[in-house]
N, C-alpha and C positions, 0 to 999 in steps of 0.2 A: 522665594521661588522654589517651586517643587524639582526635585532631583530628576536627570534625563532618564527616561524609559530604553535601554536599547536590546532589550530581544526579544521584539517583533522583528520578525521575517516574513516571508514573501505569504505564507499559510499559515504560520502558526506562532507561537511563543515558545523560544529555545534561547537558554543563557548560562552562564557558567554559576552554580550555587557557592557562596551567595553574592558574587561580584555582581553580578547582572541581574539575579533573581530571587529574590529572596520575601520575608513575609510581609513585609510592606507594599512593593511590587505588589503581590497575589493578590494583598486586600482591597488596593485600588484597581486592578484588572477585575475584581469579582464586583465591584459597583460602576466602573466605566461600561461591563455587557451588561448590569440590568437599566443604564442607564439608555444604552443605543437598544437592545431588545424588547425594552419593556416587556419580562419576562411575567408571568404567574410560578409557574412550576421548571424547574430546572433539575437533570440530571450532574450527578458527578461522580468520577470516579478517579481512580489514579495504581500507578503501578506502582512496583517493590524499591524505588529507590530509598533512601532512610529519609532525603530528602522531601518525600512524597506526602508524608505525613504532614507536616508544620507548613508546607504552601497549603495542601489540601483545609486544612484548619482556619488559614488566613482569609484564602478565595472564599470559604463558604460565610466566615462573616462579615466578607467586601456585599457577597450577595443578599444574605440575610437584612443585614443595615439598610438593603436598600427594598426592604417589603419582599423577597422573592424566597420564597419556598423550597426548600435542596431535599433533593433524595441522596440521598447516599449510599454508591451503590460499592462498596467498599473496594479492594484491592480485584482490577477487573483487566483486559484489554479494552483498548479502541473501542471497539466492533462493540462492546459491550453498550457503551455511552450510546452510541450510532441508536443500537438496537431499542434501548429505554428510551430513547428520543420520539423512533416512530412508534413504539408498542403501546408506547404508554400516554402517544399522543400528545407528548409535553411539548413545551415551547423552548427548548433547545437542551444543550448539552456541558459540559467542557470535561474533559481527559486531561490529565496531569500526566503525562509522561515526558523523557528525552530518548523513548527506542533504542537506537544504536547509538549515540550519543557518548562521551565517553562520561566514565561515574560520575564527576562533579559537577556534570551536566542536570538539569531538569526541562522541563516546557509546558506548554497547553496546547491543545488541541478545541479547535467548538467550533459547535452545531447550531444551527436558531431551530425552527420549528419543523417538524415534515425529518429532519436531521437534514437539514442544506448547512453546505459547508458555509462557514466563512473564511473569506479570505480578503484580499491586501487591498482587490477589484472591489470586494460586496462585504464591507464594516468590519473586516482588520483596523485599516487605518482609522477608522471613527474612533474606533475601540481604544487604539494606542492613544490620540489625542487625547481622549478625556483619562485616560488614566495618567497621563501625564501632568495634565492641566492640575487634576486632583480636586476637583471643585463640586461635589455632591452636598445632593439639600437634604435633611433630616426625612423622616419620612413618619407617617402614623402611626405605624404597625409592623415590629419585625418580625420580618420569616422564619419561619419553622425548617427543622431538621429531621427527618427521617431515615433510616438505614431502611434499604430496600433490598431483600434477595431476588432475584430475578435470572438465576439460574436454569432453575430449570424449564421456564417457560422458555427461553435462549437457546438450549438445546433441543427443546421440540423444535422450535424453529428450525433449526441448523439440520434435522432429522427430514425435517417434510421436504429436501431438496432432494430427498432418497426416492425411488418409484418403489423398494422393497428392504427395508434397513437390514431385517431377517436375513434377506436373499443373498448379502453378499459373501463372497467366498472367506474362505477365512484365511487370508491374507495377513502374513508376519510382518511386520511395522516398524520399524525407529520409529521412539519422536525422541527429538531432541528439541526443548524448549530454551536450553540456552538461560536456563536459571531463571525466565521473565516469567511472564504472567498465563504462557500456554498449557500449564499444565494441570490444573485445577478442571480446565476445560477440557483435556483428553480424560482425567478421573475419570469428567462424568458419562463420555462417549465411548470411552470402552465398557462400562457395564449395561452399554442398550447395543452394543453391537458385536458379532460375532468376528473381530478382528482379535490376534495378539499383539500386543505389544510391546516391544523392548524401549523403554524407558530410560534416555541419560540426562544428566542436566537437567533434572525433573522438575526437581520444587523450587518454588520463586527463591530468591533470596541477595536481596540488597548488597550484598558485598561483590556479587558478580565471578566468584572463585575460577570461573573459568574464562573469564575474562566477557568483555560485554558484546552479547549475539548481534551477531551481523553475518547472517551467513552471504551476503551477495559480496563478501571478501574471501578467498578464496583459502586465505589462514584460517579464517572460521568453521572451513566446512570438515575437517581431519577426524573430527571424533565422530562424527554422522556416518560418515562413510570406513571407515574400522569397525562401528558397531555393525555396518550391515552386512561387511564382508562373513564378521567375528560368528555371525547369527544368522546365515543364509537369508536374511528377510527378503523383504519381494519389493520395501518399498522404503524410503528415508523421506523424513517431514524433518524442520526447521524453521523455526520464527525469527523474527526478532522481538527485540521487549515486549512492546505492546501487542504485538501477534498478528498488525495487521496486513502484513506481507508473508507469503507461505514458498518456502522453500524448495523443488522436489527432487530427489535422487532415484534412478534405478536400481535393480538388484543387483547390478555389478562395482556400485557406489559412484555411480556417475554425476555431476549436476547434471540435472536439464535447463538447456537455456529459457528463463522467463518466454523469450518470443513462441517459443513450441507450445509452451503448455495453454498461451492466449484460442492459438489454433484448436488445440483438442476441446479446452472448455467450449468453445464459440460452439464448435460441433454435437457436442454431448447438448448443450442447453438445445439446441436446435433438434436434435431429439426428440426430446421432448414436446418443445414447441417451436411447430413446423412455422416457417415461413416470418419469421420475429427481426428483426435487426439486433445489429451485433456490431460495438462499437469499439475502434480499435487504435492504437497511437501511431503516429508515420515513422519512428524510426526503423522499422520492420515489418513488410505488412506483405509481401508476395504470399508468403504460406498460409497465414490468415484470411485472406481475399478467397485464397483458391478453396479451402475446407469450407469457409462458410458458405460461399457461393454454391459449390458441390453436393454442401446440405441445405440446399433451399431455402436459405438466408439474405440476408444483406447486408454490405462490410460497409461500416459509417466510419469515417476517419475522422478525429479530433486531436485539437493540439494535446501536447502531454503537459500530467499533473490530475492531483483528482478533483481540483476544482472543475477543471475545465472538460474533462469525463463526465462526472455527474452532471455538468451543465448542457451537455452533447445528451448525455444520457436521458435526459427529463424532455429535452425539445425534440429527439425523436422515436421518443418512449422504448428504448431498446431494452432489450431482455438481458443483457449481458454485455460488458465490458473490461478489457484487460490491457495491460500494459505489460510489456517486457521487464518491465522493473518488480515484479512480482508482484505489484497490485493488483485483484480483481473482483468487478464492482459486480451487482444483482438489484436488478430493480426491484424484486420483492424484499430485498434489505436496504428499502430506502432509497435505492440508487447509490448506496454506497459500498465500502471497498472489506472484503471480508478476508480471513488468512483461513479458517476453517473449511467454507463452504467448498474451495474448490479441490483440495485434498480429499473431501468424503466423493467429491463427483469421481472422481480420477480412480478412486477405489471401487465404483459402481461402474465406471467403463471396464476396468480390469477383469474385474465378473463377467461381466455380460461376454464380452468379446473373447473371454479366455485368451489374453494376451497379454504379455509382461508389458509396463510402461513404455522397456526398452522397444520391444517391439512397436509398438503404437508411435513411437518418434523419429527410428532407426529411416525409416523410409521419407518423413519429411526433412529430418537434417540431410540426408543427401540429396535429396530433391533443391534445396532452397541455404544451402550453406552461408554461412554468416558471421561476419567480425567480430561480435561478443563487441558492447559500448565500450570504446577508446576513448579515454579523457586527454586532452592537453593541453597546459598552460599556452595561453596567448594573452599578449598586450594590449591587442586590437582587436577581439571577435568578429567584429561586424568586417572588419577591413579585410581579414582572413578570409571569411565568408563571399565576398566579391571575388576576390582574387580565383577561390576555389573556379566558382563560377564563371566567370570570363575563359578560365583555362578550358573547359570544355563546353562551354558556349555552341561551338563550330560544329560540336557533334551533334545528329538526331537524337532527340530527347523531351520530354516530358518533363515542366519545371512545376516544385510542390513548396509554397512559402506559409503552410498552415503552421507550421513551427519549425523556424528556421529555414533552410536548404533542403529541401530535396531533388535529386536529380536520375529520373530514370530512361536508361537507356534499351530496354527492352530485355539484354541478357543480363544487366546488371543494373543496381544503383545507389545510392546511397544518401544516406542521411546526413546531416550536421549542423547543430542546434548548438546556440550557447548556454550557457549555466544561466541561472537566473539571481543565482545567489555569488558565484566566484568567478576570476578571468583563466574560464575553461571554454573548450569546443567541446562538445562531445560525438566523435563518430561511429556512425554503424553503416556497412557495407555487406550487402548479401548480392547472391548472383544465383541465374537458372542453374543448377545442379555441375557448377565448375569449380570445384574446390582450390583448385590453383590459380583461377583468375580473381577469385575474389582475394586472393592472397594480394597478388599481384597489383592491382588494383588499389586496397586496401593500404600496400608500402606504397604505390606511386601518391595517392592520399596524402597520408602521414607526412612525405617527403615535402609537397606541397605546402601544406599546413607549415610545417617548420621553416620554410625560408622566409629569410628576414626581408 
């Protein structure tokens, strides 16, 4: 009997190396997708863990063994895979990374053709069975390997979301890559654009010396925000490993909340192109609504996750979509999720408008003040979830069950969704420009949630 498979998750493949994933794993996950995809041409790439090597080696001859053809697109992000997906027209993808994951972590990430995701809904689970099962038939002809640079066609791309790359001000920069795979990609984007940049945590490197990026943890963000104090810059970026979540600070070293930055992109892409759809997740959507709508838009609400985005995104052909969790998707990349593209936007509204980031969000955080996602352990989600609900039942309100809970009651409302993967709730609470009721509010919440 073939050994249990267990990390597959809800999206992707995540497991502790090499307890859970290792090159035996890899080589039948790389013949269970050409087995469910019936692939011709596949991309692959992988980031700087040490581990990344010896899966990458095993997957590509899971794939090969089975007639399928690998480019190779060597030590890349995400976005990169995504990208060689649709550019190059192939029939899917897969990424080796574990992102924030701690070191002895690894995973996969994949794409089929077009770069649509797969997930747990649409041939994960196929995926895990047969690589479980183990049970592949010889084949005629094995696949070939190719190393592919694809560089700098990547960054043309990432450029043509500019209306003047030239144009923009010259604006002082952190990037802090956090040691993963962003910084190969700022190289090549600072020598086509007229920005400087102060550079920490630059180059990849496997051992993770400053520990592993995750700026959406709040220990992570201290050296971003020191270097931009240290260097008057005007603007702080941060990834995580794979790069495809982007980070932003203002020049005072501030985070900005994921939800603000959905609203500004939604507005800038609309800009551009007037009159588009703009799709957005419910656990925060007042400010969002209001800018897109403002700019001649229309706000598409979809459950969260980027399956379920890019799934929203392709059936109502939306020009952009963003999540408070720092993901944010572009239908000319696929319909999928970039860590790049919306940092160069952000940098081109800065220009145009002559106005600090701070400025451009100073006025929607007080307009639309917000919880920041509250996680808490529960026994009973869904039981929790009722209870919420029953309690203010009685009040006038608007009920939203596209993902989870939501409940709005005109000056305020909130979200609360469970985990998909652990026994959490996670809440968000924002209110019309009341910074004290959403406080308030927000503990009466909390309070709730916690009784047994």
């Amino acid at each position: 009997m073939m050994r249990e498979i267990t990390c597959f998750k809800a999206y992707d493949v995540r497991g502790k190396v090499p307890d859970e994933l290792d090159a035996d794993v890899a080589y039948r996950v790389g013949r269970a997708y050409a087995r469910f995809i019936a692939p011709r041409q596949v991309a692959v790439g992988r980031d700087v863990r040490h581990s990344s090597e010896t899966l990458f080696a095993a997957l590509t001859e899971g794939l090969r063994d089975s007639g399928v053809d690998v480019l190779d697109l060597g030590l890349c992000g995400t976005e990169m895979v995504y990208f060689a997906a649709f550019h190059l027209e192939l029939d899917g993808g897969i990424m080796i990374t574990a992102s924030h994951n701690p070191i002895d972590y690894n995973g996969m990430k994949f794409v089929r053709e077009g770069a649509r995701p797969l997930s747990g809904d649409s041939g994960l689970k196929d995926i895990h069975a047969l690589a479980e099962a183990g049970e592949f038939d010889p084949v005629d002809k094995r696949g070939s390997i190719e190393a592919v640079d694809l560089m700098d066609d990547y960054v043309d791309h990432l450029l043509g979301y500019l209306q003047d790359p030239a144009g923009l001000q010259p604006l002082r920069i952190v990037s802090n890559p956090g040691n993963g795979m962003a910084g190969p990609v700022i190289d090549r984007l600072r020598a086509r654009l007229p920005l400087e940049f102060i550079t920490i945590q630059h180059e990849p490197d496997g051992d993770f010396p400053n520990g592993i990026p995750n700026p959406l943890l709040p220990e992570k963000r201290g050296a971003t925000i020191d270097a931009i104090r240290e260097h008057g810059a005007d603007l702080g970026l941060a990834w995580d490993g794979d790069f495809d979540r982007c980070f932003l600070f203002d020049h005072n070293g501030r985070y900005i909340e994921g939800y603000y930055i959905v609203g500004l992109l939604g507005a800038q892409m609309l800009r551009q192109h007037p009159g588009e759809r703009i799709v957005h997740d419910p656990r925060l959507t007042w400010n969002t609504i209001e800018l897109v709508e403002e700019s001649g838009g229309e706000a598409v609400q979809s459950k969260s996750g980027h399956a379920f985005i890019k799934e929203t995104m392709r059936a109502v052909n939306g020009i952009y979509g963003g999540e408070m969790s720092a993901h944010h998707y572009f239908r000319d990349f696929g319909y999928c999720d970039s860590g790049m593209i919306p940092w160069l936007l952000l940098a081109e509204m800065i220009s145009a408008q002559r106005k600090s980031l701070a400025e451009l969000v100073d006025e929607r955080i007080e307009r639309f003040p917000v919880s920041g996602e509250i996680n808490v352990t529960v026994d009973d989600p869904l039981a929790v979830q009722q209870r919420v609900q029953a309690r203010f039942a009685d009040l006038p309100h608007e009920l939203g069950q596209i993902d989870g809970l939501s409940m709005d009651f005109g000056t305020w409302r909130f979200n609360l969704r469970a985990s998909n993967t652990e026994p959490l709730l996670r809440l968000n609470v924002e209110t019309r420009g009341d910074y004290a009721a959403m406080e308030s509010r927000r503990d009466q919440l909390l309070q709730l949630i916690s009784e047994a």
